[in-house]
C-alpha positions in Angstrom: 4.0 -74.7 57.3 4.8 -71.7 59.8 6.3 -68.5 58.4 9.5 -69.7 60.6 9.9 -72.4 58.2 9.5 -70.0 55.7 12.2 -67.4 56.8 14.5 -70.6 56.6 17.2 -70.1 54.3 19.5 -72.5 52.1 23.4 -72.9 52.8 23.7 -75.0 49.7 26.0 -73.2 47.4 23.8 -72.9 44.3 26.8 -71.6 41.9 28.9 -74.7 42.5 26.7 -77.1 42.1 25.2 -75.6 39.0 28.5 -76.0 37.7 28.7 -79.1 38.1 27.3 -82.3 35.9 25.7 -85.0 37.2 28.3 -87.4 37.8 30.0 -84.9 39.5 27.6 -84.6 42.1 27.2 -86.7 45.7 23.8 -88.2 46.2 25.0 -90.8 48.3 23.8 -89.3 51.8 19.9 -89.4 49.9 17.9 -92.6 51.0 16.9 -94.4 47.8 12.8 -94.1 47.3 11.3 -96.9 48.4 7.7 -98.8 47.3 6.8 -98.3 51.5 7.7 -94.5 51.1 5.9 -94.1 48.1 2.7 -95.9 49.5 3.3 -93.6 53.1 3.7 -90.8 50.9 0.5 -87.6 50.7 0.4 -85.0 47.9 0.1 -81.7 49.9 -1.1 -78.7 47.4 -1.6 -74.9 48.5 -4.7 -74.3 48.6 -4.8 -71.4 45.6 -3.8 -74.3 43.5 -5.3 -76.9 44.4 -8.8 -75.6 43.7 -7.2 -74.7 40.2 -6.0 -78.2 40.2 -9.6 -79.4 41.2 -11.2 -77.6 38.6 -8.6 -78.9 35.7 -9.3 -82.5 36.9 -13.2 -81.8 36.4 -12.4 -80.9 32.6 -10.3 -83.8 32.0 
């Protein structure tokens, strides 16, 4: 990720839609999730946390 994508800032309108319940709110533009995506799909973790993660995983 580049530090433009990081400067990137949200126009959702967090106080409306925190109002909101969930039958109140649109999801109808979102794609449903798929078994394809799922088997496309690659867990990315930041480095920092994934050697955490890695070391958890060892103890388990």
């Amino acid at each position: 990720m580049s530090d433009k994508d990081l400067r990137n800032t949200s126009g959702t309108n967090w106080t409306a839609l925190e109002s909101m319940n969930d039958e109140e709110i649109d999801y109808s533009d979102i794609p449903p999730l798929t078994e394809e995506f799922f088997q496309k799909a690659t867990l990315r973790v930041p480095a920092p946390q994934a050697s955490n993660w890695y070391r958890l995983s060892q103890i388990y």
